[in-house]
PAKEKOL-613254 format. One line per 2 residues: number of its first residue (from 1); their letters; for each residue x, y, z of C-alpha. Coordinates in nm, 2 decimals, decimal comma, m for minus. Layout:
N
NUM	A	X:Y:Z  ...
//
This chain:
359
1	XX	m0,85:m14,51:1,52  m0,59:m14,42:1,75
3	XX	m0,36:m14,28:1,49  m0,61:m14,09:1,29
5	XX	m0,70:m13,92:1,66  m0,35:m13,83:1,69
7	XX	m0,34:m13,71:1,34  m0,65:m13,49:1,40
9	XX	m0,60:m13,41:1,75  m0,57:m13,02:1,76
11	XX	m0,90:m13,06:1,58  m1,03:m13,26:1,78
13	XX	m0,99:m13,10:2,14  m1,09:m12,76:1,99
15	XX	m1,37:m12,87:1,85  m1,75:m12,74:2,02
17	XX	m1,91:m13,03:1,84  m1,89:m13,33:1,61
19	XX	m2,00:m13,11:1,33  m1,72:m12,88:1,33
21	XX	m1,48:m13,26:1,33  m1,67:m13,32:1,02
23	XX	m1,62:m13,04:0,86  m1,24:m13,03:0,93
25	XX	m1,20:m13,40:0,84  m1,39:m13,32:0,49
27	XX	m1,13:m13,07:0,41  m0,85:m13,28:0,53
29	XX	m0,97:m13,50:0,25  m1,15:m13,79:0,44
31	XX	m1,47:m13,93:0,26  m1,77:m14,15:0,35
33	XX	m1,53:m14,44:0,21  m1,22:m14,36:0,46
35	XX	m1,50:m14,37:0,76  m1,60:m14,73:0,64
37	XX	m1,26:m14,84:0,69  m1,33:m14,75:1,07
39	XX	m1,62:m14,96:1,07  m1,85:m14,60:1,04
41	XX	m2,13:m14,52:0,81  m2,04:m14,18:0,71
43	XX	m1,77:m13,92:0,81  m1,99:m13,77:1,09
45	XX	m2,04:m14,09:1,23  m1,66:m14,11:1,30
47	XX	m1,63:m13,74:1,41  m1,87:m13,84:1,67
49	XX	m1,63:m14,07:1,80  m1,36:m13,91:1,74
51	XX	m1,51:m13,60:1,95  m1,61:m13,84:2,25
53	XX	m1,23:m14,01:2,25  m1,08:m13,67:2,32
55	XX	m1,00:m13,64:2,70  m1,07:m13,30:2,87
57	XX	m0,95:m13,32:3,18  m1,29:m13,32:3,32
59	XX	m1,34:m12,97:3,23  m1,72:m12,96:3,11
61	XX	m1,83:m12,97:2,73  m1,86:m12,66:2,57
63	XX	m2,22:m12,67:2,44  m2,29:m12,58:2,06
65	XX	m2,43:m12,28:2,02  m2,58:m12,16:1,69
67	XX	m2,33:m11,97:1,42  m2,42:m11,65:1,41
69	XX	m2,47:m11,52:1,04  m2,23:m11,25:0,96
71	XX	m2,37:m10,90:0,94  m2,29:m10,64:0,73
73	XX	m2,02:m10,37:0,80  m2,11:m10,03:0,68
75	XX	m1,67:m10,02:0,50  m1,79:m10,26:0,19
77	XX	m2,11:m10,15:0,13  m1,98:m9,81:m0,04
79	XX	m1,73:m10,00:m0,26  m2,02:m10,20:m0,41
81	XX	m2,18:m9,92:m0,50  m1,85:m9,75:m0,64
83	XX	m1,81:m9,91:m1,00  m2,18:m9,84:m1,09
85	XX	m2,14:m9,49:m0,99  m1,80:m9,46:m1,22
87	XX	m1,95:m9,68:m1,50  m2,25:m9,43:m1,50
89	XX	m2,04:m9,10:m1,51  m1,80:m9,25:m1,77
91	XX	m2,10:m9,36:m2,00  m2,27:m8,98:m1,93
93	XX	m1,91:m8,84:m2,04  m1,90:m9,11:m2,35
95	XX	m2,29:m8,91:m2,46  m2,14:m8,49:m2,38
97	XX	m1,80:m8,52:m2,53  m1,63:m8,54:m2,82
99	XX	m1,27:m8,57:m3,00  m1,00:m8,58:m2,72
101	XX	m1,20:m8,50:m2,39  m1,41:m8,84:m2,53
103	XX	m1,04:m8,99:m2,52  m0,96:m8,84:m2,18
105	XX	m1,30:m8,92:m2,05  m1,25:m9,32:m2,14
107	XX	m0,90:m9,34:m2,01  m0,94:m9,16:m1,68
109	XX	m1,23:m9,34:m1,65  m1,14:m9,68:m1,75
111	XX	m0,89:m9,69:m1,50  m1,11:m9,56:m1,21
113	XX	m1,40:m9,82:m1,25  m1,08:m10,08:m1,26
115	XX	m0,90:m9,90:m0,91  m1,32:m9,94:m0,84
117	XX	m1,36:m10,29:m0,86  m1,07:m10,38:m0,72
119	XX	m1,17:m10,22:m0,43  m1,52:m10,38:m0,44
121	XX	m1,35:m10,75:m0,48  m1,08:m10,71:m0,15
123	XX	m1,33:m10,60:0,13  m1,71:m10,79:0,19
125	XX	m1,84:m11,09:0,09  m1,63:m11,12:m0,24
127	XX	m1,31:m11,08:m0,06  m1,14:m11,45:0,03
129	XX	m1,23:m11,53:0,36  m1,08:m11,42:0,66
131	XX	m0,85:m11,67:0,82  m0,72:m11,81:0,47
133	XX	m0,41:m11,78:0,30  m0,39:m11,45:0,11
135	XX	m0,34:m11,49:m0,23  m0,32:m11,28:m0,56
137	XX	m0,51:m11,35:m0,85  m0,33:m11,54:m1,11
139	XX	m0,25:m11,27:m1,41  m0,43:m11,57:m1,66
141	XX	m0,73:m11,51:m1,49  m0,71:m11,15:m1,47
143	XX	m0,63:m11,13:m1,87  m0,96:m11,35:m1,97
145	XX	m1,23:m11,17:m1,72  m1,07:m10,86:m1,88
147	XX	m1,10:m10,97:m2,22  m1,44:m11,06:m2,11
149	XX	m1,56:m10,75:m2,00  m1,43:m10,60:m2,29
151	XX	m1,62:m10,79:m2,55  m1,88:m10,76:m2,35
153	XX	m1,87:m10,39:m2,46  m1,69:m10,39:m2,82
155	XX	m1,71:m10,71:m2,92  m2,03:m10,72:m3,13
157	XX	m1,97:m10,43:m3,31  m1,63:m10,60:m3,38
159	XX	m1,82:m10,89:m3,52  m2,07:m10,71:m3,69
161	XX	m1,74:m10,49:m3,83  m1,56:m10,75:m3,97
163	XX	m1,84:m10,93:m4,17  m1,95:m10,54:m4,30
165	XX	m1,57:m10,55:m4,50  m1,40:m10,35:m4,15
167	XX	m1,34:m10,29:m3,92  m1,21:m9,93:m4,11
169	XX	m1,15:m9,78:m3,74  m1,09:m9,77:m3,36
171	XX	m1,45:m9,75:m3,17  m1,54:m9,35:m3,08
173	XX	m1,74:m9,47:m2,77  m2,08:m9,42:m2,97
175	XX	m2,33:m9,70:m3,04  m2,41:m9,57:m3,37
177	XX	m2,02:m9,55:m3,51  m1,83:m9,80:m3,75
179	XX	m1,75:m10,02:m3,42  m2,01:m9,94:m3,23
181	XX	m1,99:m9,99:m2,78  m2,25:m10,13:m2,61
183	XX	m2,25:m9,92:m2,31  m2,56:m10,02:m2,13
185	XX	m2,41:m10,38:m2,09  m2,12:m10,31:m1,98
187	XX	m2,23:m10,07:m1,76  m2,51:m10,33:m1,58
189	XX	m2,23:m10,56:m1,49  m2,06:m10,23:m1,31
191	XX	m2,42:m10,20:m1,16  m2,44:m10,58:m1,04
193	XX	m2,11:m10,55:m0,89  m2,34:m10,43:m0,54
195	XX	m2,60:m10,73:m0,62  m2,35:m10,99:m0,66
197	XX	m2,18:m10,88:m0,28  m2,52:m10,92:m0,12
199	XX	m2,58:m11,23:m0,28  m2,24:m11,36:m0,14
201	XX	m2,33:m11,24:0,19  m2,68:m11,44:0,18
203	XX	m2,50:m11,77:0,08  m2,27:m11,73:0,36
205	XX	m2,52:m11,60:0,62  m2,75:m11,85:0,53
207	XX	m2,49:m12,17:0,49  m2,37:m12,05:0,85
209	XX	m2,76:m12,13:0,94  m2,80:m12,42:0,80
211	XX	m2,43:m12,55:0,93  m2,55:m12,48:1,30
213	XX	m2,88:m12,67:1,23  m2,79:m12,95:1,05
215	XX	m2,74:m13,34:1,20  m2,46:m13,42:0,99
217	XX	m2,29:m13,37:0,65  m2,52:m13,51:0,42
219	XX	m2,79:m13,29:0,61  m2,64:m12,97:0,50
221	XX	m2,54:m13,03:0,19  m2,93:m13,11:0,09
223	XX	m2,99:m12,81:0,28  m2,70:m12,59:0,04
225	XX	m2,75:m12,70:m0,25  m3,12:m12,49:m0,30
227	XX	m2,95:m12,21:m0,10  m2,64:m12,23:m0,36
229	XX	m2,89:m12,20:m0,70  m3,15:m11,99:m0,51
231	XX	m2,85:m11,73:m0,46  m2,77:m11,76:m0,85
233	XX	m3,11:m11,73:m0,92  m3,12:m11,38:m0,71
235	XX	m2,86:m11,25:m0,85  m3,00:m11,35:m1,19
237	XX	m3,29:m11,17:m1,18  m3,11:m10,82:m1,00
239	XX	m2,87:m10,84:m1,30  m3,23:m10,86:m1,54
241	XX	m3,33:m10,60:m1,38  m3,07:m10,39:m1,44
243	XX	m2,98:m10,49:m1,82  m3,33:m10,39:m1,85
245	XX	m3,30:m10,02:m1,72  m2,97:m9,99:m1,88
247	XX	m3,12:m10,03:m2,20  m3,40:m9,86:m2,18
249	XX	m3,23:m9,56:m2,07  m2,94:m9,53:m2,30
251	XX	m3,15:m9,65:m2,57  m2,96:m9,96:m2,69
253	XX	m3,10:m10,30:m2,68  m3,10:m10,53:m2,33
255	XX	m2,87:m10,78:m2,44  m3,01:m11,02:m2,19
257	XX	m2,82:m11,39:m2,33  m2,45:m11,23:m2,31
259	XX	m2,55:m10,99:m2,02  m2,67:m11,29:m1,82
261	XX	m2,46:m11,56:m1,91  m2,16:m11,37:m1,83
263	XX	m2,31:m11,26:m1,52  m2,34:m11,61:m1,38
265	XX	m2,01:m11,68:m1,51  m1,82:m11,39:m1,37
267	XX	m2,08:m11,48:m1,02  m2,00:m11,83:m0,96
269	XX	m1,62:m11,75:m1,05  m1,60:m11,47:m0,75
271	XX	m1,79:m11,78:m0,53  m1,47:m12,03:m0,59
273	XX	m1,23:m11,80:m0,59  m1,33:m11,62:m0,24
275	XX	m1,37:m11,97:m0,09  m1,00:m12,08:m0,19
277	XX	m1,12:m12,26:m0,54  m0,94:m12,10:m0,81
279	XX	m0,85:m12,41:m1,05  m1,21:m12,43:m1,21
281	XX	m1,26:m12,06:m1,16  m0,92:m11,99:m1,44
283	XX	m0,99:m12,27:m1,68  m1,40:m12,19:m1,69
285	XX	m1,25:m11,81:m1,75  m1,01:m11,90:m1,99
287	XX	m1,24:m12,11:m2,15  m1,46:m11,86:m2,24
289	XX	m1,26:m11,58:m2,32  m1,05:m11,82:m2,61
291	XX	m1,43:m11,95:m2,73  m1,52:m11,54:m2,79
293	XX	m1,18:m11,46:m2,94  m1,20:m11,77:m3,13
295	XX	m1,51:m11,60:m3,34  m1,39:m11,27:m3,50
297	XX	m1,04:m11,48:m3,52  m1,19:m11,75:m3,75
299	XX	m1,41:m11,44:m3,95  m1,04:m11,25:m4,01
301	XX	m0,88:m11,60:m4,13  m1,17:m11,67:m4,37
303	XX	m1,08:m11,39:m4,61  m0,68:m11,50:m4,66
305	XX	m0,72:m11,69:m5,02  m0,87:m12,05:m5,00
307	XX	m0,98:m11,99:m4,66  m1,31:m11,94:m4,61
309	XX	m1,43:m12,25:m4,50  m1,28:m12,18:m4,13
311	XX	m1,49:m11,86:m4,12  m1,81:m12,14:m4,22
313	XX	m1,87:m12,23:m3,86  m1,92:m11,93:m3,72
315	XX	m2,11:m11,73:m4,02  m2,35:m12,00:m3,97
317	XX	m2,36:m11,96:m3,58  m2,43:m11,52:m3,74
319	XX	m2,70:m11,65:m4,01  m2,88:m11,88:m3,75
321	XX	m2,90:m11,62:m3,44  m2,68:m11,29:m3,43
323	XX	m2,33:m11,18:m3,29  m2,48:m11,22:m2,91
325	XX	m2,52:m11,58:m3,02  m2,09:m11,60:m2,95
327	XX	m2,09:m11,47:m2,60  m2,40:m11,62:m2,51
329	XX	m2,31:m11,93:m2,61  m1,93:m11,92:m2,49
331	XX	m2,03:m11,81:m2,16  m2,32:m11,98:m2,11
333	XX	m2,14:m12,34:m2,13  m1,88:m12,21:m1,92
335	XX	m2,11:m12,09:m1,62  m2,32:m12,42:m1,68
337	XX	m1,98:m12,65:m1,61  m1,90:m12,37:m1,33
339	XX	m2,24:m12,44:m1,20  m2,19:m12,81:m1,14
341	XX	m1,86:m12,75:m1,03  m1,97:m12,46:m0,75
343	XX	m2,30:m12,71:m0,66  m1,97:m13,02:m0,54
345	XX	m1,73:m12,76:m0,36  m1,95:m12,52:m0,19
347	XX	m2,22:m12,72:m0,07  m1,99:m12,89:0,16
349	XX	m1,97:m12,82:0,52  m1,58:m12,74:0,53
351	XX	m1,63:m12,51:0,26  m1,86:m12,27:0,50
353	XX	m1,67:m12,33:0,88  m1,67:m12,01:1,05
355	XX	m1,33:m11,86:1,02  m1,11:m11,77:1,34
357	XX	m1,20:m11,39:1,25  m1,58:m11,27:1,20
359	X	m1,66:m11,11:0,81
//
């Protein structure tokens, strides 16, 4: 006991309460299995004593007082709102123009809604916490959410190109061409970029809550885990929302199983990765993005000579269901192991400790 207390021991004399000991311990790596070795039930058990072993000189206790929840600062709200802005004036100058201003109007505008989200994804509630160690996201991960978002918008006309014989050309931007774009899902995920930062913001307000009130570890993660899927569910039904206006106003069909699939995906990705996770975040990513190019890859290799039986699998998957079937399927499986993944790691005390600097 005495050397873990002098392994712990700047953790231990700053501490307010057992609970914060706990939390630190927990993400220090010590389980309900290390605390049994000190003859303790569970990890908050030893914090306790661990927090009454520290001297103090006599000074009093500091008495816990309840986390605050994080409010909102007026800088991030803006850059939430900025990609659905930009998606919604690139699609409007996708439907007015034609030959090279269409051309202009996609490059200068698929480099704004990227300068856009970047933005959106370094300040607020998607930005890694404050207090961490910064980091730069790994250029795998960046190459599959944007071969992602991309099918997202050209990939079932790509499918439905290649089985037609093509594809013959590059898309135009239209939804009626020989590659055709599906602009109103692409441009709800732009939309659900604002969404998806309140939603973060509610998980952490309310985990802050729940860390202040709870008796010990086990305590608040029962009490995280229905804040963690009620979030998800939230941000769910926003993204719904939107898919559903999208469509109706640009005409072109909801695409609700790829539009939502990806949207918990690309959701409970953000979540890791702003709270230091970013193992599960790249393979779930990767995952997905190699299942999607796996399908018009397999379709293409069917029609070399004595072939066609790789392109079997996935004209089945077509016959069955439809070219959304691919995404939906690919991201869907991924945001499901994500899921289970995000419902161990964030539902732990250490994962929500405030940080030394206020969001």
């Amino acid at each position: 006991m005495k050397a873990l207390l002098h392994r712990h021991r700047e953790l231990c004399e700053r501490a307010v309460d057992p609970l914060e000991i706990a939390a630190g311990l927990e993400a220090h790596g010590v389980t309900d299995r290390t605390a049994a070795r000190f003859r303790h039930r569970d990890v908050f058990s030893l914090a306790e004593e661990l927090y009454a072993r520290v001297p103090r000189d006599g000074a009093p206790v500091p008495q816990p007082h309840p986390v605050s929840a994080p409010r909102p600062r007026s800088g991030w709200i803006p850059l939430t709102l900025l990609p659905g802005a930009l998606g919604a004036a690139v699609v409007t100058g996708l439907r007015l123009t034609h030959g090279r201003p269409r051309q202009l109007v996609v490059l200068g505008g698929l480099l704004a809604v990227a300068f856009a989200v970047r933005a959106a994804l370094r300040r607020g509630p998607l930005a890694p916490r404050h207090g961490t160690v910064p980091w730069r996201t790994a250029s795998g991960t960046r190459a599959a959410t944007l071969w992602l978002l991309g099918y997202a918008a050209l990939g079932d006309g790509l499918v439905r190109a290649v089985v037609a014989g093509g594809p013959d050309a590059l898309p135009d931007g239209t939804h009626d061409g020989s590659w055709p774009v599906t602009a109103a899902l692409a441009l709800a995920l732009l939309l659900a970029c604002a969404p998806a930062a309140w939603c973060a913001h509610l998980l952490t307000a309310g985990a802050r809550r729940r860390l202040a009130g709870s008796r010990g570890l086990r305590d608040f993660t029962a009490a995280a885990r229905p804040l963690l899927l009620g979030t998800v569910a939230l941000f769910l039904a926003a993204l719904t929302a939107l898919l559903a206006l999208c469509g109706a106003v640009l005409h072109e069909n909801a695409a609700f199983p790829q539009g939502l699939t990806l949207g918990a995906l690309l959701l409970l990705a953000r979540l890791l990765a702003a709270h230091q996770h970013r193992h599960a975040p790249a393979v779930a990513l990767g995952a997905a993005a190699a299942a999607e190019a796996m399908g018009p890859a397999l379709l293409l290799a069917g029609r070399l000579p004595g072939c066609a039986v790789l392109a079997s699998p996935v004209q089945a998957l077509l016959d069955a269901w439809s070219p959304a079937a691919l995404p939906a399927l690919a991201c869907g499986t991924a945001a499901l192991a994500l899921l289970v993944h995000t419902l161990r790691t964030l539902t732990r005390a250490s994962a929500h400790a405030p940080p030394g600097t206020p969001e």
